[in-house]
Residue, then its C-alpha position, 0 to 999 in steps of 0.5 A: x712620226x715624220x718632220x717636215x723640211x725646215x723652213x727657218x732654223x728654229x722652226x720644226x714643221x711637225x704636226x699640230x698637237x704631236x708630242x714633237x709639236x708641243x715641244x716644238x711649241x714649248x721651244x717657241x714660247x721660250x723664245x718669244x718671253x725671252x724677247x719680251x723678259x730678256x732679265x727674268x732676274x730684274x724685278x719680281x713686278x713689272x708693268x710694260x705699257x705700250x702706247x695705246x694698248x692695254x698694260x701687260x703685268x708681269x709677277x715673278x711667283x718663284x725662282x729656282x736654279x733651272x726654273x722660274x715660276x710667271x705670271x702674265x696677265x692684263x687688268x681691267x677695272x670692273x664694277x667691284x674690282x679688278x678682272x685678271x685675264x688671261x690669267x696664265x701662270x707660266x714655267x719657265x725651264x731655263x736649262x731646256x730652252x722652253x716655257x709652258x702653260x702650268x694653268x690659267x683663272x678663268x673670269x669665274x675665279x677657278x683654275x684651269x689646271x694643268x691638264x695631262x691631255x695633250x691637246x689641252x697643253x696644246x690648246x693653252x700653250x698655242x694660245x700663249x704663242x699667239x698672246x706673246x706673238x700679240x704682246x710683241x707686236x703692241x710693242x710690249x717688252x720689259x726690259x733692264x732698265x731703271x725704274x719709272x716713275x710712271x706708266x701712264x701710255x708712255x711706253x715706260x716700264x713700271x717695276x717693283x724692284x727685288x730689295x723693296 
């Protein structure tokens, strides 16, 4: 398997869908929830809103010395209930600098399990490089802050804070 030259130090140029190209991809996830979550250890709710875009929700499943369990989702309100989507429960590898799909719910209510197939990886977590990319540039991000009371497009951060 042969790189390409570097563009930008982060950036390996390695063909879509190779083992490097998902580590690669994995690497760019990292990067990218670190920009939007710099403190995973704030709070385990977080609500970032972005003047006229759609609330972006963040739960923190599970926290472990290397590893923290996500997810990310936005929620829309349906006849009925609310709709998740995209659901995507994500892990993050605090030693290894990288981040990756675990599964996502689908609208019908199933999981789409973690798949062993390559390209699956590299379908769900390309899509969770393009979202991040999305989210980022809406102006979504949840920083260390103290809480707000509200959320309401006001570009605020709503939290649940980790000693409720």
């Amino acid at each position: 398997m042969t790189m390409l030259a570097r563009t930008q130090p982060s950036m390996i140029l390695a063909r879509p869908g190779s083992l490097a190209g998902l580590m690669d991809l994995y690497e760019q996830n990292y990067i990218r929830l670190r920009q939007l979550i710099p403190d995973l250890n704030f709070s385990d709710e977080m609500i970032s809103c972005a003047e006229g875009h759609i609330d972006l929700y963040l739960s923190i499943k599970e926290r472990c010395k290397y590893t923290t369990m996500i997810s990310l989702t936005y929620r829309f309100k349906q006849p009925g209930g609310i709709l998740f989507q995209p659901d995507l429960h994500l892990t993050i590898y605090h030693d290894a600098k990288v981040a990756e799909v675990q599964h996502r719910v689908i609208r019908r209510g199933g999981i789409i399990r973690k798949n062993k197939n390559r390209q699956h990886k590299w379908k769900m977590n390309r899509f969770l490089y393009k979202w991040l990319g999305f989210c980022l540039y809406q102006g979504h991000h949840f920083p260390s802050i103290l809480p707000a009371k509200s959320c309401q497009n006001t570009n605020q951060i709503s939290v649940k804070s980790n000693s409720s």
